[in-house]
N, C-alpha and C positions, 0 to 999 in steps of 0.2 A: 504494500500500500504506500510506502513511505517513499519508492522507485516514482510510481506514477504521480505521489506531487512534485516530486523534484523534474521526472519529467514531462509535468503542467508547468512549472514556474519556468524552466528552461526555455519552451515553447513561447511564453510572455515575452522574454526578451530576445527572441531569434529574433533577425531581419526578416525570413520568409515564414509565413505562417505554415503548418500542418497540414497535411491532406486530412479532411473527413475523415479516413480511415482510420491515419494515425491518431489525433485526436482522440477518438473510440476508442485505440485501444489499450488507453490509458487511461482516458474520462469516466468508464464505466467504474473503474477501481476508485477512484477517489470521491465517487456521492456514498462511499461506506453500506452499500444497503445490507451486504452482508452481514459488516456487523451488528445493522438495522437489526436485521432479521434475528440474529443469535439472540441479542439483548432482549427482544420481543416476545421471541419463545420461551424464554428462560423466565421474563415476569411475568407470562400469560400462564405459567404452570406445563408447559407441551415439553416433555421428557423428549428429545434426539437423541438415539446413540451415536457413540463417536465414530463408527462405521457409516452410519447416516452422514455429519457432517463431514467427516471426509470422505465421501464417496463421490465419482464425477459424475452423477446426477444432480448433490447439491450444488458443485460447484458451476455446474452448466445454469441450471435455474436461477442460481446468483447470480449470474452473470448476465444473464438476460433480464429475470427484474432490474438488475443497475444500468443495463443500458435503455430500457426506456423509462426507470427514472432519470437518468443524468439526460435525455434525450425531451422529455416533458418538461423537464427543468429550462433545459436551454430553450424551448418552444414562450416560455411564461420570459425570460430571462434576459432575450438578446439583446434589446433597444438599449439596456442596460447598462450590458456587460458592455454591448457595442462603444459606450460614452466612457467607459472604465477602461476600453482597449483590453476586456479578457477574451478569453477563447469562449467558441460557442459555435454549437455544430450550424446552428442559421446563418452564422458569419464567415463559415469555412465553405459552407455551402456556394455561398455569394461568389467568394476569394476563387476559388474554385475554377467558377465558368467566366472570369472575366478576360482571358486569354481570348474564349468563343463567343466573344460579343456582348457577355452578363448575362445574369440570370437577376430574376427579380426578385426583389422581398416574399411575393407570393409563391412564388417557385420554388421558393428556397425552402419555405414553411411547409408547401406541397412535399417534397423530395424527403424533408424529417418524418414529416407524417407518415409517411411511408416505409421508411425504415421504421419507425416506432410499431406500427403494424405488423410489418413481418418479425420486428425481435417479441411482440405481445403473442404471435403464434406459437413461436419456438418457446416462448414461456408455458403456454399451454400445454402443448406436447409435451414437454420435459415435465411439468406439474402433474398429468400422467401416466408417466411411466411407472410400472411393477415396483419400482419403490416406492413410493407417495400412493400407492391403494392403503394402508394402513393409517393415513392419514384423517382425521375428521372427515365426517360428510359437506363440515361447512366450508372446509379450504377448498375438497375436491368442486361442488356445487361453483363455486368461486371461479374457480378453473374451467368449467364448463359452460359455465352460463353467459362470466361477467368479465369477458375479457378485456377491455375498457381497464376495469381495477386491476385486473392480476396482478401489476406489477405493486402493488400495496395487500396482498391477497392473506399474505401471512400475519401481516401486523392489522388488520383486519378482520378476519376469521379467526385466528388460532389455527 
């Protein structure tokens, strides 16, 4: 975790900004949901084994709730960060296509949406897998129903 701030802060002060890509895959680590998540379960009473938590199903599911939280963050975030000169996937988005002529502020909000969507899939899918059937009915329901929330699905549900 401590990698991915240093390499956000690094990113601040490069001359050329990040790809989208890169960005991600770093951004995802540093909105913490993981730890979100552990602190959550732990004061909601939800017993995890430690084979559960390290197992790379949780760490896929983590990974993908944090990337469209860090990804709905930067959606509510950019005008912001934009004025504060931080990183932000709407801003890299922009950065991006200005080589092919620009992309628009709406395009750009479009193109996140979109990835937020396919990472809110792959959260589902991972939410169930054969691990996670032992899980509440009200996470699995969550998973099922209200893919919108997933990515807040566990500190929400239990």
């Amino acid at each position: 975790m401590l990698t991915s701030f240093i390499r956000e802060m690094d990113s601040w002060s490069d001359e050329t900004p990040p790809s989208v890509d890169d960005y991600l895959s770093f951004a995802w680590l540093s909105i913490s949901c993981r730890s979100c998540i552990l602190t959550s379960t732990h004061f909601l009473g939800i017993k995890l084994s430690e084979d559960m938590v390290m197992s790379r199903e949780f760490t896929s599911l983590s990974m993908h709730v944090s990337f469209v939280a860090r990804l709905l963050n930067d959606l509510q975030t950019f005008k912001k960060e934009e004025e504060e000169k931080k990183l932000n996937s709407v801003i890299l988005m922009q950065a991006a296509h200005k080589d092919g002529g620009g992309i628009s502020e709406e395009d750009a909000i479009w193109e996140i949406k979109k990835i937020v969507g396919i990472q809110q899939e792959k959260t589902a899918a991972d939410g169930l897998s054969k691990k996670w059937k032992h899980c509440s009915p009200r996470v699995q329901r969550c998973l099922l129903e209200d893919k919108q929330d997933c990515s807040l699905f566990i500190l929400k549900w239990g």
